[in-house]
C-alpha positions as CSV (number, residue, x, y, z in Angstrom):
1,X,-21.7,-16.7,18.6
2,X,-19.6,-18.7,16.2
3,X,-22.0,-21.4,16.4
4,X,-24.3,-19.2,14.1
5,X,-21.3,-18.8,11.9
6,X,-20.1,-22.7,10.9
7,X,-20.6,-23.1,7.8
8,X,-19.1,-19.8,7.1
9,X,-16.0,-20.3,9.3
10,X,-16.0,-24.0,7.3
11,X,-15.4,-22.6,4.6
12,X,-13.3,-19.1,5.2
13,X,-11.0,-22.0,7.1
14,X,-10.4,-24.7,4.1
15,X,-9.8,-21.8,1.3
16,X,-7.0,-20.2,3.8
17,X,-5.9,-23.5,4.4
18,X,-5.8,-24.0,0.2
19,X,-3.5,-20.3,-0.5
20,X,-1.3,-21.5,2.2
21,X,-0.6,-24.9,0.7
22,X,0.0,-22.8,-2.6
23,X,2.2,-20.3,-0.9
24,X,4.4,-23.2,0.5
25,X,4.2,-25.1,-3.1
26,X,5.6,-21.6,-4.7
27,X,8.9,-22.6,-3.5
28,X,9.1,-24.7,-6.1
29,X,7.2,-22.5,-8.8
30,X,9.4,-21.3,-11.9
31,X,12.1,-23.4,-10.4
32,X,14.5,-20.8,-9.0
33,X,18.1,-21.6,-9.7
34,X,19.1,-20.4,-6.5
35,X,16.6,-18.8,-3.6
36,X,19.6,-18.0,-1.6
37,X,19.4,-14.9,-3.8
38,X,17.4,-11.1,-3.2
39,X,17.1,-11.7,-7.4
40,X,15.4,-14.5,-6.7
41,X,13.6,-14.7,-3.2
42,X,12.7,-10.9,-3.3
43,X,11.6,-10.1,-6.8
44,X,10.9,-13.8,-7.9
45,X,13.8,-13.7,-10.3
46,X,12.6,-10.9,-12.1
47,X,11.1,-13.1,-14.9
48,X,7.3,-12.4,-14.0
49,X,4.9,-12.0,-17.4
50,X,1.9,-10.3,-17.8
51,X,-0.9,-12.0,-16.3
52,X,1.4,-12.9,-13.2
53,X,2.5,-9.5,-12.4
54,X,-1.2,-8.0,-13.6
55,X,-2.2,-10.4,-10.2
56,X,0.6,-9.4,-8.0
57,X,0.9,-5.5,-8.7
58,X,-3.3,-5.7,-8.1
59,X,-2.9,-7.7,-5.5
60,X,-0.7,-5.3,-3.8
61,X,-2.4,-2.5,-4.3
62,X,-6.4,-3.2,-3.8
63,X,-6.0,-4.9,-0.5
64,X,-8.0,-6.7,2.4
65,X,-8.3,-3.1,3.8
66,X,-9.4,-1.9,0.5
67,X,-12.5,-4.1,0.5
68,X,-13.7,-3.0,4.0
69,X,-12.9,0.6,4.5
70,X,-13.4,2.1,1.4
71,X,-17.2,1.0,1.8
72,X,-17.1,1.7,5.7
73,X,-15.8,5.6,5.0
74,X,-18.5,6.1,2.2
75,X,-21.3,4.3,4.6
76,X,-20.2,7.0,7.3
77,X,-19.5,9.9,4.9
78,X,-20.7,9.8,1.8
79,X,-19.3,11.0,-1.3
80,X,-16.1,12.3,0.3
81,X,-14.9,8.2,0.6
82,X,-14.9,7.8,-3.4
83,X,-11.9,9.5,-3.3
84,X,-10.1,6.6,-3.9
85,X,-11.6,5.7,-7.2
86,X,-10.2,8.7,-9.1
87,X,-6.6,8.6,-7.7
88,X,-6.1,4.5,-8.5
89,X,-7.7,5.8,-11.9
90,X,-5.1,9.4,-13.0
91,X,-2.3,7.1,-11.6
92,X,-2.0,4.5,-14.2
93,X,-1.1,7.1,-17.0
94,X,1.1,9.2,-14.7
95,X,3.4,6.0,-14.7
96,X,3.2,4.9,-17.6
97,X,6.7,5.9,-18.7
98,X,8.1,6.5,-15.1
99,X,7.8,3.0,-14.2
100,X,9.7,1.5,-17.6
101,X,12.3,3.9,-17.0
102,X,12.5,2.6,-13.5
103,X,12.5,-1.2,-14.7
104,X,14.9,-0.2,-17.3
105,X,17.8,1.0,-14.9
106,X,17.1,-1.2,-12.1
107,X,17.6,-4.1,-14.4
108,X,20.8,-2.7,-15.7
109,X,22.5,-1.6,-12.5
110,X,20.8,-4.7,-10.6
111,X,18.5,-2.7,-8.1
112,X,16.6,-4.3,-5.7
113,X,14.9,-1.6,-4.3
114,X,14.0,2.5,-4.7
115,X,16.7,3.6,-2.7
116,X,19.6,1.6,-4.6
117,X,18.9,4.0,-7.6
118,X,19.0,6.7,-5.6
119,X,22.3,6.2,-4.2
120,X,24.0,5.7,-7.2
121,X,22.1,8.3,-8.8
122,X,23.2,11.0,-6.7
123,X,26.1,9.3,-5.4
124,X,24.7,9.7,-1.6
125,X,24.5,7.3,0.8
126,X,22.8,9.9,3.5
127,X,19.7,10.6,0.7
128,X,19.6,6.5,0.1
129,X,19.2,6.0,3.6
130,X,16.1,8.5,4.1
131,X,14.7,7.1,1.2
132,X,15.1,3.5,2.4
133,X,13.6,4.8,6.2
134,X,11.2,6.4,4.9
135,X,10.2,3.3,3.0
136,X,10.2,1.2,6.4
137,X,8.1,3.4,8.3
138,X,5.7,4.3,5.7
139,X,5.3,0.3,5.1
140,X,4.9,-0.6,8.5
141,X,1.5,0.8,9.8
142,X,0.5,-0.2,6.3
143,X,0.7,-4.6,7.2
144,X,-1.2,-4.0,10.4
145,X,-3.9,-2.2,8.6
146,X,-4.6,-5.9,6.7
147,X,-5.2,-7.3,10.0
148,X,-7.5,-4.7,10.4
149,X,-9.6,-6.3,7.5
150,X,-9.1,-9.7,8.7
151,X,-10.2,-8.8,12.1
152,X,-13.6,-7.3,11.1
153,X,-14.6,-10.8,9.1
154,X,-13.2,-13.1,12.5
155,X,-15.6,-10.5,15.2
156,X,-18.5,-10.9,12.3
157,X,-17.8,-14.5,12.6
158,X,-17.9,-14.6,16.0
159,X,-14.2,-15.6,16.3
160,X,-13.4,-13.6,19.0
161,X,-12.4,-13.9,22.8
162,X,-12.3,-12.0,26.3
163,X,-8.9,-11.7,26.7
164,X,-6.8,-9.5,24.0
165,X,-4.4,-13.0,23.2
166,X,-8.0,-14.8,22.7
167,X,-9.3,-12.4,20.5
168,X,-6.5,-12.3,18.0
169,X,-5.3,-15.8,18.6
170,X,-6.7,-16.3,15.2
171,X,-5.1,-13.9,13.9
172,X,-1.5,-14.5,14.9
173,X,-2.1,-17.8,13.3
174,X,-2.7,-16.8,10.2
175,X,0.5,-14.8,10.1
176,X,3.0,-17.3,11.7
177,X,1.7,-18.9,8.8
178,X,2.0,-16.4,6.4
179,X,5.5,-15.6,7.7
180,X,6.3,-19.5,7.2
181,X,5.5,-19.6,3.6
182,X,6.6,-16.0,2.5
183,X,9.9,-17.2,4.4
184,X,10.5,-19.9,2.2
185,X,8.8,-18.8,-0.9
186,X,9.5,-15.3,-1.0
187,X,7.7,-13.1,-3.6
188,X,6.2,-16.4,-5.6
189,X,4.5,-17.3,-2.4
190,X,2.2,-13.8,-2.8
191,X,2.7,-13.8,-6.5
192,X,0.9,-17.5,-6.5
193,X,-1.8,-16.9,-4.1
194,X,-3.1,-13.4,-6.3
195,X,-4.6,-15.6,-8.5
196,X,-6.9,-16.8,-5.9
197,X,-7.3,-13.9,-4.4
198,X,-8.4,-11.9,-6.7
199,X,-10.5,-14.2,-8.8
200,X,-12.5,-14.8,-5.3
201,X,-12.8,-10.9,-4.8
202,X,-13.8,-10.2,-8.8
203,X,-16.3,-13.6,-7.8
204,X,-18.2,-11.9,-5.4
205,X,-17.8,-8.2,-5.7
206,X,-19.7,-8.7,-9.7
207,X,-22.1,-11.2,-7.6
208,X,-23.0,-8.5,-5.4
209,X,-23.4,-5.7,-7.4
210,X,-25.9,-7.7,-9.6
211,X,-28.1,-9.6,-6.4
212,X,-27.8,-7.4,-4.0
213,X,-29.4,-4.0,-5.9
214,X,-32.0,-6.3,-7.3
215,X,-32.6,-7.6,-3.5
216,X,-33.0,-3.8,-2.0
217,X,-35.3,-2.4,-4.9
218,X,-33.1,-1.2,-7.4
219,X,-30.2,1.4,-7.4
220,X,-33.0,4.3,-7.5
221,X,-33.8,3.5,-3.6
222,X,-30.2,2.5,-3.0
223,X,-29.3,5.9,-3.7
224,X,-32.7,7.5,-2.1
225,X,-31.9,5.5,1.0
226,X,-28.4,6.9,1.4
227,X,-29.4,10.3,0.8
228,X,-31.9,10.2,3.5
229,X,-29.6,9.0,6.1
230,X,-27.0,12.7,5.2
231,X,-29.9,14.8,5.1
232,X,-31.0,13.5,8.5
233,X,-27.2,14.2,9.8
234,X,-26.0,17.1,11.3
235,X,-24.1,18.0,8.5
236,X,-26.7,17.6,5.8
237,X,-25.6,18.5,1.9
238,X,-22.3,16.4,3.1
239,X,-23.5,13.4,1.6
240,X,-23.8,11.7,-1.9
241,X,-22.4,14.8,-3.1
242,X,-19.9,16.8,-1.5
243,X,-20.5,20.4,-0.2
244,X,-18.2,23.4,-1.0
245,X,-15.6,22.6,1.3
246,X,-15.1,19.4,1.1
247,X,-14.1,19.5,-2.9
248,X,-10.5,20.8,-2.2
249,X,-9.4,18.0,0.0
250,X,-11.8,15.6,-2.6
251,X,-9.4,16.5,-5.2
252,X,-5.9,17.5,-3.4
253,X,-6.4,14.0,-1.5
254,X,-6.8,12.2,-4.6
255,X,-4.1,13.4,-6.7
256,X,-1.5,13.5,-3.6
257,X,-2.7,9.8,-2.7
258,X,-2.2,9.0,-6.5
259,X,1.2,10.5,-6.6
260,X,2.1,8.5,-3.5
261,X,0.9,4.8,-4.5
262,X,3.8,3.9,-6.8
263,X,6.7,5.5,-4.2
264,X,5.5,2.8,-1.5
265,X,8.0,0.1,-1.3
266,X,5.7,-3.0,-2.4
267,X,4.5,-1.4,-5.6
268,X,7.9,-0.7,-7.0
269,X,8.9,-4.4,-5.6
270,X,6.2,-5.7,-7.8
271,X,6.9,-3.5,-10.9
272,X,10.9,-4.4,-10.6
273,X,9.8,-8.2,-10.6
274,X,8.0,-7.8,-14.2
275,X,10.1,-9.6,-17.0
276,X,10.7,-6.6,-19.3
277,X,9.3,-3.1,-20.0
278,X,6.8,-4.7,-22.7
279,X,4.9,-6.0,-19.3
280,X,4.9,-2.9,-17.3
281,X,3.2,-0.8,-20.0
282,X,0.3,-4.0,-20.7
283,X,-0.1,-3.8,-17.0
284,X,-0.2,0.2,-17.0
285,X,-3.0,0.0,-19.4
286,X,-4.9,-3.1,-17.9
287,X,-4.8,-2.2,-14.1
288,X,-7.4,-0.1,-14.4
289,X,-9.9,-3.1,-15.0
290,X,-9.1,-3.1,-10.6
291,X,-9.9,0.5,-10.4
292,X,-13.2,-0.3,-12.0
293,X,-14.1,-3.1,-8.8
294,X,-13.1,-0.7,-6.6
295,X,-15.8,1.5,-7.6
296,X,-18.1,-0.9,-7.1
297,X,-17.1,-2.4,-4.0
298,X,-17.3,1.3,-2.9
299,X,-20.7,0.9,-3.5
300,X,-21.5,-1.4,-0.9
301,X,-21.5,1.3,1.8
302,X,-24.5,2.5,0.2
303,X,-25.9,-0.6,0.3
304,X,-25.3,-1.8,3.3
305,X,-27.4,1.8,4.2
306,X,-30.2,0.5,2.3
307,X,-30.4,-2.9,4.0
308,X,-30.3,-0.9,7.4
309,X,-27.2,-2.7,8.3
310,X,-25.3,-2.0,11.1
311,X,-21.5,-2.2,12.5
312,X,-20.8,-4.0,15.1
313,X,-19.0,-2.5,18.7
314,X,-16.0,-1.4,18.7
315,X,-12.9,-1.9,20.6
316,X,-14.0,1.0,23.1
317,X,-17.0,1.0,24.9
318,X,-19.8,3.6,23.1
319,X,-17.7,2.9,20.0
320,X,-18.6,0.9,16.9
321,X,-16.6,-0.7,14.8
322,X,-17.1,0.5,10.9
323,X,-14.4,-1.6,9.1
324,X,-17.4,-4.7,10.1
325,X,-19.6,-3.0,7.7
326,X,-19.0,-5.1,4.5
327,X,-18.7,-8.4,6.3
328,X,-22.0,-7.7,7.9
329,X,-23.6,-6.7,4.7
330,X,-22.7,-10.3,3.2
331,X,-24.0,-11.9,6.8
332,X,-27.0,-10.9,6.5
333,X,-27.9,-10.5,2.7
334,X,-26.7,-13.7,1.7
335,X,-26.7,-17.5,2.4
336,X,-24.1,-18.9,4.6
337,X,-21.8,-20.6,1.7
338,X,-21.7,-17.4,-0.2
339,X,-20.7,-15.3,2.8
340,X,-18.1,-18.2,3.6
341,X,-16.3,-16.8,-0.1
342,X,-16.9,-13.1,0.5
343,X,-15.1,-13.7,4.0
344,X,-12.4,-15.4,2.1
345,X,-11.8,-13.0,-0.4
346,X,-11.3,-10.4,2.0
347,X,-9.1,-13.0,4.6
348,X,-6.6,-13.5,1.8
349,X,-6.6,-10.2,0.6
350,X,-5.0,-9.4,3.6
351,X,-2.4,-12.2,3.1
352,X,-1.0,-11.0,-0.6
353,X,-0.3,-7.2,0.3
354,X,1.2,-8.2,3.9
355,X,3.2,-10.8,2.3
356,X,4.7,-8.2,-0.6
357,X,5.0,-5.4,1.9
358,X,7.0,-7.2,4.4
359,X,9.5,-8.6,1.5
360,X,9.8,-5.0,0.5
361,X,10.6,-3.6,3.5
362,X,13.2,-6.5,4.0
363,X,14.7,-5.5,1.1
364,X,15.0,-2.1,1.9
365,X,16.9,-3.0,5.2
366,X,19.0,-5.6,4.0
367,X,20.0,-3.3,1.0
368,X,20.4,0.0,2.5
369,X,21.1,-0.2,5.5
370,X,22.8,-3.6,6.6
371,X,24.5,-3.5,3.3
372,X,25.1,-0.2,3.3
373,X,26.5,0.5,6.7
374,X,27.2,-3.0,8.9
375,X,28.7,-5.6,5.9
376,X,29.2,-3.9,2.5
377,X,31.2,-7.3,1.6
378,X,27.6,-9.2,2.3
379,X,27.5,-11.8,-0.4
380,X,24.0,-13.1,-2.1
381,X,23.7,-15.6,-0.1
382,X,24.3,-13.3,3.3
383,X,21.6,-10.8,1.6
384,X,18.8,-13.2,1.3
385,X,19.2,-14.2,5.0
386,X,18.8,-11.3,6.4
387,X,16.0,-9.7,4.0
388,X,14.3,-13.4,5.5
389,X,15.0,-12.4,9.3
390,X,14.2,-9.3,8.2
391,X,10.5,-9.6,6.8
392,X,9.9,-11.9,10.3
393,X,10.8,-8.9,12.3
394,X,8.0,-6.7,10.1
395,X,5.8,-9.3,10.6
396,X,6.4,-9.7,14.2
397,X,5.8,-5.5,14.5
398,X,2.4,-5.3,12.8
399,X,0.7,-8.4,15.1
400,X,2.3,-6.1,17.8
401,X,0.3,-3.3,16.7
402,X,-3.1,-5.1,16.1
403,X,-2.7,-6.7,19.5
404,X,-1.3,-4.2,22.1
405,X,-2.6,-0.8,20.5
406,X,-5.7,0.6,19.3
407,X,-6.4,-0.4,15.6
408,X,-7.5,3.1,14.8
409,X,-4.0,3.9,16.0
410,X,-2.8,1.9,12.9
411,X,-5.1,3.7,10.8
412,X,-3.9,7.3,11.6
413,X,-0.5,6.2,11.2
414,X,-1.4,4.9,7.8
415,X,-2.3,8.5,6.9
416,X,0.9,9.3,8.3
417,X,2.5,7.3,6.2
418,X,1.2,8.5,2.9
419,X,2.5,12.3,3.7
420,X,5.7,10.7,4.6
421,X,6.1,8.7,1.3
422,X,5.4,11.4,-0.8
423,X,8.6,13.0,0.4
424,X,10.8,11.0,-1.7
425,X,8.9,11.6,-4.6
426,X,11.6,14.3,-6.0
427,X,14.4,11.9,-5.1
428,X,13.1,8.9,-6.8
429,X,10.7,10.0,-9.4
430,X,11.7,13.0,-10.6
431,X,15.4,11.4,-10.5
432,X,14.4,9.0,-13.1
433,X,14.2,12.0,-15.6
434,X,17.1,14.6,-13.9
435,X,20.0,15.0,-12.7
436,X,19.3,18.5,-11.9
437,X,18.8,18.6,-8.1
438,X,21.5,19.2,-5.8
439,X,22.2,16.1,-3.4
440,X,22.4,18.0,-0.6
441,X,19.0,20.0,-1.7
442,X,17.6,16.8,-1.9
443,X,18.1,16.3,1.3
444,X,16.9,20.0,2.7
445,X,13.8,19.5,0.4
446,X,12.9,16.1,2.3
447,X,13.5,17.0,6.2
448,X,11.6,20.4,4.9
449,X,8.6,19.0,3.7
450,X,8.6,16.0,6.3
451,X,9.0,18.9,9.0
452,X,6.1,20.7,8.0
453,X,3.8,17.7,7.1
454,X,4.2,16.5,10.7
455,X,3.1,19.6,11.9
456,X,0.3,20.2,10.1
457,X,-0.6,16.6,11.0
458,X,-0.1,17.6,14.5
459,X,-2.3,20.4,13.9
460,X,-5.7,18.1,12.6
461,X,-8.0,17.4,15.2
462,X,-11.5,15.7,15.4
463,X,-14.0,16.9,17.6
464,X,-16.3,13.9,16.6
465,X,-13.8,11.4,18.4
466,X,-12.5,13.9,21.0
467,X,-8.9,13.4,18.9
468,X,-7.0,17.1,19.1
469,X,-3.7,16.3,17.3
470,X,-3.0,13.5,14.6
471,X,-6.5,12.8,14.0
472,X,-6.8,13.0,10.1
473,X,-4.9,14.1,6.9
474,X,-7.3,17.3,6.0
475,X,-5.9,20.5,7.4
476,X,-8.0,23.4,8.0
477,X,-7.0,26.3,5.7
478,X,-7.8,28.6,8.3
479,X,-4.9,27.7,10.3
480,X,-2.8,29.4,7.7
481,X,-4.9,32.8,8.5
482,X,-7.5,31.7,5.2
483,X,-10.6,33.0,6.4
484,X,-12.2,29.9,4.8
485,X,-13.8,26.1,5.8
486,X,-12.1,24.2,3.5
487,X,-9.2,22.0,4.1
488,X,-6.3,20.8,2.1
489,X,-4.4,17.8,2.1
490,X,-1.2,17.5,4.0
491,X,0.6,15.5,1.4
492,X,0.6,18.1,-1.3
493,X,1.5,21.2,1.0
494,X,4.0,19.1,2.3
495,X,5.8,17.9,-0.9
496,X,5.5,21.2,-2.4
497,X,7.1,23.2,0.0
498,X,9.7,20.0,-0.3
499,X,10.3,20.6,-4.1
500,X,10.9,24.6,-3.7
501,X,13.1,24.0,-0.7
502,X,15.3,21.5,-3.3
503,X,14.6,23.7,-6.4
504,X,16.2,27.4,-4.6
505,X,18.9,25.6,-2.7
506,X,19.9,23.5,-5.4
507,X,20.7,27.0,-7.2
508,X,22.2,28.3,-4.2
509,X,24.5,24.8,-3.9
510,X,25.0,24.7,-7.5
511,X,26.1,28.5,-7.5
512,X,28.4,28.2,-4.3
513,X,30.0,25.5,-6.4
514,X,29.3,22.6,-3.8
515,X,30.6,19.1,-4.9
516,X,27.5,17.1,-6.0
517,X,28.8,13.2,-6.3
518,X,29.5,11.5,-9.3
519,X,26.1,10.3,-11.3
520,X,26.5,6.3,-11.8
521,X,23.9,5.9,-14.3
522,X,24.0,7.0,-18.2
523,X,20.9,8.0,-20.6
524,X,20.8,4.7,-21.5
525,X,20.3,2.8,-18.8
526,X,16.8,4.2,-18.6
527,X,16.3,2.3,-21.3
528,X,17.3,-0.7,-21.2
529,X,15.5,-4.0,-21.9
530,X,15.3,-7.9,-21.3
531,X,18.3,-9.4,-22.5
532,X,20.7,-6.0,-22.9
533,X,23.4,-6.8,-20.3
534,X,23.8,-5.4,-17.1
535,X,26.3,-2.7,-16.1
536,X,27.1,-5.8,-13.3
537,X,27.3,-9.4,-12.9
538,X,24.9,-9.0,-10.1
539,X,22.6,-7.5,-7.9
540,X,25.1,-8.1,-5.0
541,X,27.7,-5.8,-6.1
542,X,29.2,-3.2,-3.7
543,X,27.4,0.1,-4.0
544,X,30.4,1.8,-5.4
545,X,30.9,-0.3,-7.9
546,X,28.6,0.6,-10.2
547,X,30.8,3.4,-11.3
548,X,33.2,0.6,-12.8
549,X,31.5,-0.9,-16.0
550,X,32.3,-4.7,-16.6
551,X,34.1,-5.5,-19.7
């Protein structure tokens, strides 16, 4: 009951209440010349320093979600859920360069989001429109899965209800709330709040790590307590280590997942707001400090094994619900002030990703497709507007989800969404470096590789939850006549076949002597730095006219 819960609910209530003042207040942060301006309301003016964007981009990218289902997946399978330690670890020096070039030529030409370089790139407005799609749809499942995070702290609470409206009546709240603020802030609002957020979460995370091991006898029977529950399991040897067949979807998982995190809308929204290149490569080099938290928060799912914790029912009944894990850990290992914080962290960690992702995918519409297609003669003001309405309408769609469909629905789409992203990854990053790839290959490569990841996708089934199609992102080799157990990841089948598709048609293309568009960027645009002058007065220009340098 929540009556058992006060102090915690107390205190999880005033530090929301806090980050929403200050999300409100950001309005008024850095005192924007004019917010009636995607510059301005969607990538803050593009004047962000170091610490701020080091809190925004890790904001964005180690999430509400983050915090409770990376410890849930290792508490229910082991080793095979530290997966996402290596992959937010190879990333950082992957971009390194790709990202400055991408700052570089975005803050020449004035692009607001991925799909604005690609059409004047490759001079194709079909190609910038998958891109910016794409970008939608991969976004989308992504802000209900924060609600996912906030939902397992209100049910640990006790915050909860019969009906389906009382149940997440908190939780539509909180985002009508959220959508308030971002409304009027736009990226300060999230950009503002970080700084809470992830001082709270670094707060309790280093707390944790230090009490809680000394509290269950030490990491020796930590360890020795997990791998007792995986021997006991059917599938024992699948546990704090991973078995033979496990190791190709370990390592295909994590480097697909690592080439997909910086093609998502949100992290390129943050990277595009930094104030010069100088920032991107400190922040390159310093994210990893997050990377380092994560691996310890993934450690609580061990943990909460050794305290004999356990998650609370799920939505369906015989179900439990895993994703309560970590909040149920802090509930019962610690006082009620302390798990009051923890609750917090994870609550606004929810509300900095959600924010950033709904402002990217606004961005994305207003850009490339209302922009694009219904008002090319939109002026700045016209574009702000409608990326507003626009991130409402996101909003509005990922409550839908929590509230009308099964969360685990949200989840698989999720999974979805990270095959589907990695589709534009020739497009976008390989773009930054060539020119070589037909537009029209492009375009093969992409329905290609998104034609074949949905049906492998189709193909994954789970006999453990009854699920026969769509029920993971691990296909078994076997289905391609391997006479093998191990699976693969569907991402990096997927955008292979995508880049061979573009590579032999773009010959074919280039050979047949098939017009290829007029490429509106130069060498040096990619490198370009605060205070060289754009190719543009503005941001707002009409997509063509990038091709028509200002004197």
């Amino acid at each position: 009951m929540w009556r058992d819960h006060l102090t915690e609910i107390i205190i999880f209530t005033v530090l929301f209440l806090l980050v929403s003042a200050m999300g409100f207040v950001a309005a008024r942060w850095r005192a924007p010349r004019d917010m009636a301006h995607l510059d301005e309301w969607g990538l803050g003016g593009r004047s962000f320093g170091g610490w701020i964007t080091w809190f925004l981009v890790g904001g964005d990218l180690y999430t509400a979600y983050t915090f409770v289902a990376v410890p849930a997946l290792i508490f229910g399978a082991g080793a095979a859920g530290f997966f996402a330690v290596p992959y937010t670890i190879v990333i950082y020096p992957m971009v390194f360069l790709v990202l400055c070039r991408l700052w570089s030529v975005s803050h020449r030409h004035g692009f607001v989001t991925p799909a604005d370089f690609v059409r004047s790139r490759f001079d194709s407005p079909i190609l910038a429109l998958l891109v910016a799609i794409t970008g939608i749809v991969a976004t989308m499942p992504y802000i209900a899965l924060q609600l996912v995070g906030i939902e397992a702290v209100l049910k640990t609470m006790g915050v909860t209800g019969d009906s389906a409206l009382a149940r997440h009546l908190p939780i539509i709240i909180a985002f009508a709330i959220l959508a308030a603020y971002t409304y009027q802030s736009g990226l300060r609002a999230p950009a503002l709040i970080a700084f809470v957020k992830d001082s709270l979460i670094y707060v309790v995370i280093l707390v944790a790590v230090i009490y809680l091991p000394h509290k269950l006898g030490g990491w020796s029977s930590i360890f020795d307590a997990a791998d007792a529950k995986f021997q006991a399991s059917p599938a024992p040897g699948d546990g704090i280590l991973l078995n033979a067949n496990n190791q190709l979807q370990y390592v295909t998982l994590a480097f697909g997942s690592a080439l997909a995190l910086f093609l998502y809308p949100h992290s390129i929204t943050g990277v595009l707001a930094s104030r010069n290149r100088n920032v991107i490569k400190r922040n390159m080099s310093a994210l990893p400090a997050y990377s380092l938290l994560l691996g310890l928060i993934a450690l609580l799912g061990y943990m909460a094994i050794a305290a004999k914790v356990t998650p609370l029912p799920g939505a369906k009944a015989g179900s439990v619900d895993t994703n309560t894990i970590v909040p149920r850990l802090f509930d019962a290992q610690f006082p009620g002030w302390f798990a009051g914080i923890a609750y917090a962290a994870i609550g606004i960690g929810a509300l900095v990703p959600a924010a950033i992702m709904s402002i990217a995918a606004a961005n994305l519409f207003t850009r490339n497709i209302y922009k694009e297609y219904l008002r090319r003669d939109a002026a700045p003001a016209q574009e702000a507007n409608v990326s507003k309405i626009a991130s409402l309408v996101v909003k509005v769609g990922a409550v839908a989800c929590i509230v009308f469909l099964d969360p685990q629905f949200s989840i698989d789409l999720q999974l979805i969404g990270g095959v589907i992203i990695l589709q534009t990854l020739p497009a976008v990053a390989l773009g930054l470096y060539t020119r070589w790839f037909h537009r029209g290959a492009l375009i093969a490569g992409w329905v290609a590789g998104m034609a074949l990841g949905m049906w492998m996708l189709y193909q994954v089934a789970n006999p453990a939850t009854g699920k026969k199609h769509f029920a993971g992102s691990a296909f078994p080799l076997s289905e391609f006549g391997f006479d093998t157990k191990k699976t693969i990841y569907v991402g990096i089948v997927a955008v292979l076949v995508n880049l061979v598709v573009a590579a032999l048609l773009t010959l074919v293309l280039r050979a047949v002597k098939v017009a290829d568009g007029v490429d509106a960027t130069t060498p040096g645009d990619y490198f370009a730095d605060e205070g060289d002058p754009r190719v543009t007065p503005g941001p707002a220009r009409d997509a063509d006219s990038a091709r028509e340098p200002v004197a």
